[in-house]
VOGU-3710 file (C-alpha; in Angstrom, 3 decimals, decimal comma):
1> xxxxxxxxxx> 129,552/60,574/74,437  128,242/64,060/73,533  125,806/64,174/70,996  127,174/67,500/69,694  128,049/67,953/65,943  131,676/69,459/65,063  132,134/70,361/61,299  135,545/70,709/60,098  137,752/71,503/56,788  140,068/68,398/56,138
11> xxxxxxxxxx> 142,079/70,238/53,684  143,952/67,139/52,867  141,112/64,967/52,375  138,980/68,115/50,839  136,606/67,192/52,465  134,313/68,608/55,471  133,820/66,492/58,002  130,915/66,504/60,841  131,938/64,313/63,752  130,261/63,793/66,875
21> xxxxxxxxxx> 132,272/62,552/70,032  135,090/61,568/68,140  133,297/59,806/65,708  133,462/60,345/61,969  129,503/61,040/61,044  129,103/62,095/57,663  131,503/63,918/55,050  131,026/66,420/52,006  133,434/66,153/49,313  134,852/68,922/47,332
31> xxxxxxxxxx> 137,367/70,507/44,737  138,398/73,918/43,768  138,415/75,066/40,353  139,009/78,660/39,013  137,218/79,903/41,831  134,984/77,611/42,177  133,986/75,410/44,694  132,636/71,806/43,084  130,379/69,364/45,818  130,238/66,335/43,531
41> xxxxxxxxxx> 129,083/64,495/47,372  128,172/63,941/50,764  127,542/61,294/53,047  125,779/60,441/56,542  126,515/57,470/58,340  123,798/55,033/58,548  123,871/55,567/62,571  124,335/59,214/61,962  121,517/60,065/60,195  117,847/61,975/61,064
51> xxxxxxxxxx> 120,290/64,473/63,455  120,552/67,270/60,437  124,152/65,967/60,143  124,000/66,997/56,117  122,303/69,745/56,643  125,311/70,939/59,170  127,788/70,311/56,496  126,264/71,964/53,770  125,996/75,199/55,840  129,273/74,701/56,622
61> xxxxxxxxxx> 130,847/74,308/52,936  128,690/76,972/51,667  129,774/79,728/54,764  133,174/78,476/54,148  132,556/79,386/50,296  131,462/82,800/50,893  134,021/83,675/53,044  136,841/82,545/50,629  134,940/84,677/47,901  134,190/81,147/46,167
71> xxxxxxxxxx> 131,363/79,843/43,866  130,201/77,295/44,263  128,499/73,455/41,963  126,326/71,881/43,941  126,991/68,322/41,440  125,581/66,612/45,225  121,662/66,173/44,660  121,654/67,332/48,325  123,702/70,327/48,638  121,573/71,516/45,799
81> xxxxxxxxxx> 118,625/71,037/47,544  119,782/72,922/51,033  120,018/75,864/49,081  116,851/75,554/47,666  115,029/75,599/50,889  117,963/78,222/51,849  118,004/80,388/49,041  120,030/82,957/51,366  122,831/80,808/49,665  121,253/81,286/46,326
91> xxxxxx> 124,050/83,909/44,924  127,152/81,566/45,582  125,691/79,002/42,601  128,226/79,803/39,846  126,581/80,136/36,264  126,638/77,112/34,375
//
């Protein structure tokens, strides 16, 4: 099984999901609102984690987000906290 990580928008679900091999590793939940981009949550898999698995989806959302000309809530403690230590993604926080 390959250990690489593949990130995708489940449109449906809205939600991304990272899988690797086949397997569903971790997910990052969202809604659009006005423009807006709300992350209420994400989630690694217990077997999944310590591989930068969250870390891969929240660059993910947040790339996605900019390139739809969206906002974005971080509500997730995490996603809030990757753009801390990003701050590169520091413009896409929508004003509270």
């Amino acid at each position: 099984m390959s250990d690489e990580v593949t990130v995708v928008d489940n449109k449906d679900r809205k939600r991304y999901e990272a899988r690797i091999g086949g397997a569903l590793a971790g997910v990052l939940a969202y809604t659009v609102q006005d423009g807006v981009a709300v992350m209420p949550h994400t989630v690694v898999e217990p077997q999944f984690e310590g591989r930068g698995i969250g870390g891969k989806l929240a660059k993910a959302a947040l790339d996605d987000a900019r390139e739809r000309g969206l906002k974005v809530a971080p509500r997730c403690w995490f996603v809030a906290a990757y753009i801390e230590k990003h701050p590169e993604y520091a413009d896409l926080v929508a004003a509270r």
